[in-house]
C-alpha positions as CSV (number, residue, x, y, z in Angstrom):
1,X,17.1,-69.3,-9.2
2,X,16.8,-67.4,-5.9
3,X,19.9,-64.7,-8.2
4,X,17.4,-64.5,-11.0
5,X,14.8,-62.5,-9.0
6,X,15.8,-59.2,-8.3
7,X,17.1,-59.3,-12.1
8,X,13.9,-60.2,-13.2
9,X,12.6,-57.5,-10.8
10,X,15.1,-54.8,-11.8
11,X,13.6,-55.9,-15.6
12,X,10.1,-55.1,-14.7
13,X,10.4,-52.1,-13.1
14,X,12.8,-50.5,-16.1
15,X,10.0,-51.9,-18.7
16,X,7.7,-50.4,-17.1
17,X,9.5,-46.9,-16.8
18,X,9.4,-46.7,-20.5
19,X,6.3,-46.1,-20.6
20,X,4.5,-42.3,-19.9
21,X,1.6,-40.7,-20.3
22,X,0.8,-37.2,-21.3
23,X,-2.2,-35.3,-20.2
24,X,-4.6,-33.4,-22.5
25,X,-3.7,-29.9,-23.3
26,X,0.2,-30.7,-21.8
27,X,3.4,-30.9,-23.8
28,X,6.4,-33.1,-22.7
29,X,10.0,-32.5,-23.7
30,X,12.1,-35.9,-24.1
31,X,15.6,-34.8,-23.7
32,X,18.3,-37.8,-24.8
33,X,21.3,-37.8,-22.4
34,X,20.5,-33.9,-21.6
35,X,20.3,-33.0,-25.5
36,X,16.7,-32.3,-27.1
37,X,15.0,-35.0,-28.9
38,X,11.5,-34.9,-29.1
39,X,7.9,-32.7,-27.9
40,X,5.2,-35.7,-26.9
41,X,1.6,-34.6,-26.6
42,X,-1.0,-36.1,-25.0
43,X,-1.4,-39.8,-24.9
44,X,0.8,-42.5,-24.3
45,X,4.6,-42.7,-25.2
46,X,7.7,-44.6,-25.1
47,X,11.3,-43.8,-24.3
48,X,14.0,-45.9,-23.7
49,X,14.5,-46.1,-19.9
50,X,18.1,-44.3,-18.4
51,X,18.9,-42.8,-22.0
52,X,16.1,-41.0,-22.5
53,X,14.1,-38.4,-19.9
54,X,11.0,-36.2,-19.8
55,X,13.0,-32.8,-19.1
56,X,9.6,-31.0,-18.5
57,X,5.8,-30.7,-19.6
58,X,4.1,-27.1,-20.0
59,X,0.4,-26.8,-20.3
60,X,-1.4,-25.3,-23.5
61,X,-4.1,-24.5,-21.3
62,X,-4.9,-20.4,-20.8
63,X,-3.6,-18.9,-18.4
64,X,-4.0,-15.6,-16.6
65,X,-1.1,-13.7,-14.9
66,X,-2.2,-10.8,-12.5
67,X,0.6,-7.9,-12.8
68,X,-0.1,-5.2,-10.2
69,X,1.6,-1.7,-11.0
70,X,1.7,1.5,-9.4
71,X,2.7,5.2,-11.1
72,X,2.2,8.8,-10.9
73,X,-0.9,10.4,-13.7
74,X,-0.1,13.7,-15.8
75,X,-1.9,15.7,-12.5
76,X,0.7,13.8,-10.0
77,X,-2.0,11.7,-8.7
78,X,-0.2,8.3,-7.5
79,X,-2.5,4.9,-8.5
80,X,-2.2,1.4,-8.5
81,X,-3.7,-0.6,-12.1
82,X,-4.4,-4.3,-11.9
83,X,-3.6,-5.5,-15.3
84,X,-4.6,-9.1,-15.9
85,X,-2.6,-10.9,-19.3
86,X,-3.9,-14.6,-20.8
87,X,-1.4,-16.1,-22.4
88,X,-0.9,-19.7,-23.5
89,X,2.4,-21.7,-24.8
90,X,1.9,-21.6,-29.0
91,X,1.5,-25.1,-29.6
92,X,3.9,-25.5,-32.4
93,X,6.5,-23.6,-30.3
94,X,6.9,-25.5,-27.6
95,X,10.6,-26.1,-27.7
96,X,10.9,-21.9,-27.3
97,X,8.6,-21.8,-24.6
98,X,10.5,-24.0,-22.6
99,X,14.4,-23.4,-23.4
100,X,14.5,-19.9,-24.5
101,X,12.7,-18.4,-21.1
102,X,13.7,-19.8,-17.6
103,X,11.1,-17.5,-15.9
104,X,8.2,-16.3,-18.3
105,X,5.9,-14.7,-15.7
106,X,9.2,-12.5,-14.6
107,X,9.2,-11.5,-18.2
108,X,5.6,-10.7,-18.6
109,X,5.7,-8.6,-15.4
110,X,8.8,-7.3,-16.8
111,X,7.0,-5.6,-19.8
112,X,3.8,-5.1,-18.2
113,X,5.3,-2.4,-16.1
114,X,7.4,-0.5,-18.7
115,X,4.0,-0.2,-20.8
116,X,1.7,1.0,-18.2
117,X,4.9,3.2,-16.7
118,X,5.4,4.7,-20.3
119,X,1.6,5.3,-20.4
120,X,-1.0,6.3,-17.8
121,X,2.3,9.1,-17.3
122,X,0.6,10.9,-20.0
123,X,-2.9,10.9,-19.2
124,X,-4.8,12.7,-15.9
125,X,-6.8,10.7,-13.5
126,X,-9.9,11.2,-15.1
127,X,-8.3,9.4,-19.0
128,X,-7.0,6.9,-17.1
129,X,-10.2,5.7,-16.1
130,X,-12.0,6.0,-19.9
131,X,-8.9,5.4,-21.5
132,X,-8.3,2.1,-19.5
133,X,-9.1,0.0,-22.9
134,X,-6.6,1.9,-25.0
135,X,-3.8,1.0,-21.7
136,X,-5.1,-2.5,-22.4
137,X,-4.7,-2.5,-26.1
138,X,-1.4,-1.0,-25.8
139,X,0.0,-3.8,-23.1
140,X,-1.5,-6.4,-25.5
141,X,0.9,-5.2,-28.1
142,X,4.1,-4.7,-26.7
143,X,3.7,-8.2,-25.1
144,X,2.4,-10.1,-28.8
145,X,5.9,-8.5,-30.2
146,X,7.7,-9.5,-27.4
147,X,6.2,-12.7,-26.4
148,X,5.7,-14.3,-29.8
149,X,9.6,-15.2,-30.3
150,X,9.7,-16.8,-26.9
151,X,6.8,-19.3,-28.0
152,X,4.1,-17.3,-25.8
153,X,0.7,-15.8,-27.2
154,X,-1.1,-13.1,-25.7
155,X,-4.4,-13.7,-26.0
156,X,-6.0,-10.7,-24.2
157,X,-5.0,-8.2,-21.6
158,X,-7.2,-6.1,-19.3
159,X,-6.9,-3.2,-17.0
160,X,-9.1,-5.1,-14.5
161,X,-9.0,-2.2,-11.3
162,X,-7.7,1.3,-11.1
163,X,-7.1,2.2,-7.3
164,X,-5.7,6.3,-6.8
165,X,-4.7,7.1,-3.3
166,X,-7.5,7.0,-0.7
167,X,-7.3,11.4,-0.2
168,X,-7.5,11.7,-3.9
169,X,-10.8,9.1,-4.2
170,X,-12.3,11.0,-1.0
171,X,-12.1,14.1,-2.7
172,X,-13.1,12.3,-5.9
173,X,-16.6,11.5,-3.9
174,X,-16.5,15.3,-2.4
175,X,-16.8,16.8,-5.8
176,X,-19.4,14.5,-6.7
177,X,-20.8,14.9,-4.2
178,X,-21.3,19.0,-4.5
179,X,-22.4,18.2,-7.9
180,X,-25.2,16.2,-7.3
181,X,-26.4,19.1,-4.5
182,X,-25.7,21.9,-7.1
183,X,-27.9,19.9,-9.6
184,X,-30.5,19.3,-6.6
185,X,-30.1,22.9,-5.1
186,X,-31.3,23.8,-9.2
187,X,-34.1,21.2,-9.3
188,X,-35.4,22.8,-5.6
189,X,-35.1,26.3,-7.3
190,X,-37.2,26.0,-10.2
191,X,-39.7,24.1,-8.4
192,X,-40.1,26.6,-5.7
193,X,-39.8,29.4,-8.7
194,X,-42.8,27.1,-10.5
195,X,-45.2,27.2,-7.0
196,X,-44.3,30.7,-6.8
197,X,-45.7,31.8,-10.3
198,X,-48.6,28.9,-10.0
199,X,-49.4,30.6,-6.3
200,X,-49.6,34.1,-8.0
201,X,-51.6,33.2,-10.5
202,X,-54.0,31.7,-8.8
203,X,-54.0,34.5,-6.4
204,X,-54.6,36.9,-9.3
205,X,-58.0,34.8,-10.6
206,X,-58.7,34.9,-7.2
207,X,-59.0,38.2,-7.4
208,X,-60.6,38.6,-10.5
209,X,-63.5,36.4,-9.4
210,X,-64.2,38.1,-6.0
211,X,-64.0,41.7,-7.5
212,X,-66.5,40.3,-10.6
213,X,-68.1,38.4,-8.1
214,X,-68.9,41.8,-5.6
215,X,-69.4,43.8,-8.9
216,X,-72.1,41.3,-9.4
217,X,-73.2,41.4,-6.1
218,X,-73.6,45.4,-6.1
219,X,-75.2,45.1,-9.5
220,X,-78.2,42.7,-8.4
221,X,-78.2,45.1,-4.6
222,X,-79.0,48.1,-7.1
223,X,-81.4,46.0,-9.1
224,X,-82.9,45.4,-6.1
225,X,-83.4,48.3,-4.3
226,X,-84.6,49.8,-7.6
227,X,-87.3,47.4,-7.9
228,X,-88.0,47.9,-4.4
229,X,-87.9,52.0,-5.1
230,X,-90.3,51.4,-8.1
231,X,-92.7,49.1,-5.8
232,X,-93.0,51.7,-2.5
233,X,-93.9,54.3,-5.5
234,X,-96.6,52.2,-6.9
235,X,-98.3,52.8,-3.2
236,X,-97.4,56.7,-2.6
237,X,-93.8,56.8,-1.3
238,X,-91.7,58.8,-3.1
239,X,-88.1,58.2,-3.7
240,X,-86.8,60.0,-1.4
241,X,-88.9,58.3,1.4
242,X,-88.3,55.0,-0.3
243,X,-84.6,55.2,-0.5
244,X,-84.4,56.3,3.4
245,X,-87.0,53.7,4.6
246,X,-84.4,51.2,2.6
247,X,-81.4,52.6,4.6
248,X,-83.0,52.1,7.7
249,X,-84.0,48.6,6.8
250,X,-80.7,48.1,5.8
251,X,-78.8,49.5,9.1
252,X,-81.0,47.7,10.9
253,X,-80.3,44.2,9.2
254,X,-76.8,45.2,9.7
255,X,-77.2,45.7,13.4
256,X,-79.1,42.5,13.9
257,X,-76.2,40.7,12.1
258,X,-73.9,41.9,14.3
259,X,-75.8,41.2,17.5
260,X,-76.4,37.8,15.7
261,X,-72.8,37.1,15.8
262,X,-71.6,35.7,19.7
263,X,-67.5,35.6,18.4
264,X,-67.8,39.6,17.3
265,X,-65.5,42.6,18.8
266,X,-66.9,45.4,19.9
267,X,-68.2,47.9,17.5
268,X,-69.7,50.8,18.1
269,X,-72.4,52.2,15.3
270,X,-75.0,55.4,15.7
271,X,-78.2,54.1,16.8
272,X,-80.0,57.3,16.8
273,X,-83.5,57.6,15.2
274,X,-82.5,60.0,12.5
275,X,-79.4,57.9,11.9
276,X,-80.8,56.3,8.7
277,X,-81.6,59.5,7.5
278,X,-78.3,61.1,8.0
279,X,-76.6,58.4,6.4
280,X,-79.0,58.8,3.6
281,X,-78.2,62.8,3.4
282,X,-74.1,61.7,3.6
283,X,-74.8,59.5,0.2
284,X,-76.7,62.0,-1.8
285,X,-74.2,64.5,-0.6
286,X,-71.2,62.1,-1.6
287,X,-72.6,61.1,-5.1
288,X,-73.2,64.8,-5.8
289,X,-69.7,65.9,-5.1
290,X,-68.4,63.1,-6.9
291,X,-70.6,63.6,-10.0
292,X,-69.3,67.5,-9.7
293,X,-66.1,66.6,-10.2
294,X,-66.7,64.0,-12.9
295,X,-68.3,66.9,-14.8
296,X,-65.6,69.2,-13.6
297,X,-62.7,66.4,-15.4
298,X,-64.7,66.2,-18.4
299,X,-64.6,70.1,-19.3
300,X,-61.3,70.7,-18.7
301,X,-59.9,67.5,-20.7
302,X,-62.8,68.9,-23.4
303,X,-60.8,72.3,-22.7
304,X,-57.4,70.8,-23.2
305,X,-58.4,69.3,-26.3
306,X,-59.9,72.1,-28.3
307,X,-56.6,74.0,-27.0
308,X,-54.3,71.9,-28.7
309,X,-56.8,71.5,-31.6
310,X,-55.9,74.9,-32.4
């Protein structure tokens, strides 16, 4: 009895060992004394203990393979491309996923480089970063016709990071950086060009005003002292009494103004008592002179005229 245990044992443990299970999204290869026999997917299976084994299981999950290449642009600028592949086993070709390729990453790798060494060769440092898709599409390809006999299916590649040499990308910042101040230097121009204009226009209506407003000023002075002419008349001045008496008025208001005034230089003006009166006889003789000459201009451009009328 005591002989029939380990027997019984030994029983157990092989019945047991024929049983396996495989997991969801996994494939299991059954090899039958080292020869192929069957793909199991997932569930639970049976074999027959010490004849048959389970060779190996590969996952139908995606999965992602990280290939990092370096190579020289068409302006010899050295730069590293991260190039991330999903891939999955094709589930129907399991058996050449797992005996055709010992190494499939090695493979993967293999191509990645000669696609990306055959391409960014061709394009300056500037393409490579728009063109990065077109790298992407072209990986994609080489691998599906590559892959696909071997069992494996490419489901998408990607140029995930494009790293030049750390001068080049300093420079790379240098330019933009000038760019952005030429752009900022041409804002600062037109704006100081646009207060400039806007500064002299204003400056001219300025102008305008004050001159119309001391043409107005001058009018309503003469209005005045006409009125106050035609009032000193009414009581027996005459005009030329009136005009003088409104001089000295005047030069006197001006000298009280002055005195009035406790932040005023010196100035020095004739006090004299005939003062308003010479100042008086200095107009008349000014305006005379002046309307003399006007007279004097008018005949000899009347002159001119009939001249080259003939």
């Amino acid at each position: 009895m005591i002989l029939f245990i380990p027997i019984i044992f030994i029983g157990i443990v092989v019945l047991f060992s024929a049983f396996f299970i495989i997991k969801q999204q996994t494939a299991g290869v059954i090899e039958r004394f080292g020869k192929f026999h069957s793909i199991r997917h997932s569930g639970l299976h049976m074999k027959i203990p010490i004849v048959d084994r389970i060779a190996g299981k590969l996952s139908l999950k995606i999965q992602q393979l990280d290939v990092i290449v370096e190579t020289k642009t068409l302006d010899d600028v050295f730069v590293k491309l991260k190039v991330s592949v999903q891939y999955k086993v094709i589930r129907d070709k399991v058996y050449e996923a797992f005996y055709k390729l010992d190494y499939p990453h090695d493979q993967i790798t293999s191509y990645v480089f000669d696609v990306v060494r055959a391409e960014v060769p061709k394009m300056r440092l500037d393409d490579v970063f728009v063109k990065k898709d077109d790298i992407a599409i072209a990986v994609k390809s080489e691998l599906n016709d590559a892959m696909m006999e071997y069992g494996y299916d490419i489901i998408k590649t990607l140029v995930t990071d494009i790293d030049p040499d750390a001068q080049v990308k300093e420079a790379m910042n240098r330019i933009n950086a000038a760019e952005r101040e030429k752009v900022a230097a041409q804002y600062e121009g037109d704006a100081q060009r646009i207060l400039i204009v806007e500064k002299a226009k204003a400056e001219a209506e300025s102008k305008r005003l004050q001159g119309q407003g001391i043409a107005d000023q001058r009018r309503e002075i003469a209005r005045g002292l006409e009125e106050s002419v035609e009032v000193l008349n009414k009581v027996g001045i005459n005009s030329q009494e009136a005009s003088a008496l409104i001089v000295v008025t005047q030069h006197y208001d001006t000298l009280q103004a002055i005195g009035a005034d406790t932040n005023s230089n010196l100035i020095l003006l004739p006090n004299s008592p005939q003062a308003g009166s010479d100042m008086l006889n200095n107009m008349v003789a000014s305006f005379t002179a002046s309307n003399q000459i006007g007279e004097a201009m008018k005949k000899s451009k009347k002159k001119n005229k009939d001249e080259n009328d003939l």
